[in-house]
N, C-alpha and C positions, 0 to 999 in steps of 0.2 A: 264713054266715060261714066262714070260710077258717081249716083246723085251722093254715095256714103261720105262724111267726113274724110278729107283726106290724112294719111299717118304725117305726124311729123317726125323724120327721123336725122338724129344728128351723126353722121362720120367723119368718126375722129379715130387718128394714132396718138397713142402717148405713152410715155416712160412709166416706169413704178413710179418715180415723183411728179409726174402729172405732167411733166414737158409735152407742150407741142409744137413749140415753134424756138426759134434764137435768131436775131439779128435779121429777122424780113424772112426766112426760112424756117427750112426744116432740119434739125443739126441729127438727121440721118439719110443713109440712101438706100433704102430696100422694096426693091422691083416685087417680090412677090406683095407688100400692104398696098403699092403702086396697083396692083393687079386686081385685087380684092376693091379695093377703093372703086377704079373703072366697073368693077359687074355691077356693085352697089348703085354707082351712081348712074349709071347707063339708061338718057331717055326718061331720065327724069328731070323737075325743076331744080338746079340750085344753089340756094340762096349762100354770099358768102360776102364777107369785108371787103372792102379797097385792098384795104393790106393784102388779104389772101390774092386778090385778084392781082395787084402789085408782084406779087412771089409766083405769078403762072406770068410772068411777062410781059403781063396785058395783054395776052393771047387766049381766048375762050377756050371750054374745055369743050371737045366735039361731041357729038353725039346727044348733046343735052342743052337745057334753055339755063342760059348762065344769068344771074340774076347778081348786079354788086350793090350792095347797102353800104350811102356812105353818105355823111354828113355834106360832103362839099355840093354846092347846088350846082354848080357849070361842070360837075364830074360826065368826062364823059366814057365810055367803055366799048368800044368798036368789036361787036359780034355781040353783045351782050345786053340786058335792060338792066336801066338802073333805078333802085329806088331810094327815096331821101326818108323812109322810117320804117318800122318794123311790119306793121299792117299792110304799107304802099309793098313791100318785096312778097309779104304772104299772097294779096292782093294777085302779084303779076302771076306769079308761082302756080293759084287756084286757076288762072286763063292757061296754063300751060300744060296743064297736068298729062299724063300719058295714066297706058291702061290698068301700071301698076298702082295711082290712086295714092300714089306718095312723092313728099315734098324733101329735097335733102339738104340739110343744114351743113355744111361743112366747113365751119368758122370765121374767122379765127375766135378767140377768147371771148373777143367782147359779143361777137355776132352769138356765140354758144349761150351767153348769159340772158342775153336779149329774149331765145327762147326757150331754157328750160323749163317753166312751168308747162307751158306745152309740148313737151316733145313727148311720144306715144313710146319712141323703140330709140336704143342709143346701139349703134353696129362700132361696137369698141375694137379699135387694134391693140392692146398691151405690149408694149415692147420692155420684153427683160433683161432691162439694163436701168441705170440709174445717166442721168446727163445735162447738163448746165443748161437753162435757157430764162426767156424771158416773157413767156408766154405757157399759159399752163389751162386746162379744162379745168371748169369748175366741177364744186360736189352735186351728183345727184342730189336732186330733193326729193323727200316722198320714197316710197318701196320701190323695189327693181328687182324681178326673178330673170337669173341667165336662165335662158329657153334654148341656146344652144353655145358649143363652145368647141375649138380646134385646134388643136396644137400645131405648130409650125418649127421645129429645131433650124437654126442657124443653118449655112450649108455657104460655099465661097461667093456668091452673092448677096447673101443676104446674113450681115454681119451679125443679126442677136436673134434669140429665140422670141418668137411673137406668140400671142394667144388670139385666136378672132374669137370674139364675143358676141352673143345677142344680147340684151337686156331688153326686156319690156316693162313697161309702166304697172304698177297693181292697179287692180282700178279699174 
């Protein structure tokens, strides 16, 4: 393990209007951000809401140390630690860390806001389309150069065209 800072990186999908969630989900289905999501997060810590955890079933995500931040003290999460504030999930996240040296934030809203000042790299999915919800990613703060980017067209699984994004922090 690497004495270095560890990156905080947030993964997230979201519409041109900032959708990322509707009604406890996700009001899309497409296997290839599914896919992309998995390399990203693979063997890494990460940190996510009740809610988000709520919308995986209550079923951990394999391969990686699932970590749920959530207000309730007697929450419990079976495969998973839980923390009751933003430091206590960094905290578990820093015991956990694997050799890539990065922590993954992957929501929901509130959990994103909790740490944008620190997040180092945002691994954006843009989905092109517009769609109703009730949950949306906040605005970057601060400067953000894309350092890489990929087009993806629509194709019979995967109903809109996506963009995979890197962003990193200036700074």
């Amino acid at each position: 393990m690497s004495n270095k800072t560890p990156e905080l990186v947030a993964i997230v999908a979201m519409t041109e209007n900032r959708v990322i969630g509707r009604d406890g989900g996700m009001p899309w289905h497409l296997p290839a951000d599914f896919a992309h999501f998995k390399r990203l997060s693979l063997g890494r810590p990460n940190v996510m809401g009740r809610r988000v955890w709520d919308s995986l079933g209550g079923k951990a995500l394999p391969g990686r140390t699932n970590i749920v931040l959530t207000r309730q003290q007697s929450f419990g999460a079976p495969g998973a630690l839980v923390a009751h504030s933003p430091a206590e999930a960094l905290a578990l996240a820093h015991a956990h860390l694997g050799p890539e040296n990065e922590i993954a934030i992957i929501g929901g809203e509130e959990v994103y806001r909790l740490y944008l000042d620190d997040l180092t790299r945002v691994e954006l999915t843009l989905i092109h389309t517009r769609l109703e919800g009730d949950t949306f990613f906040p605005e970057l703060p601060g400067e953000w150069d894309t350092v890489a980017e990929r087009e993806r067209p629509a194709d019979e699984r995967n109903r809109y065209d996506l963009t995979f994004r890197t962003l990193v922090r200036r700074g």
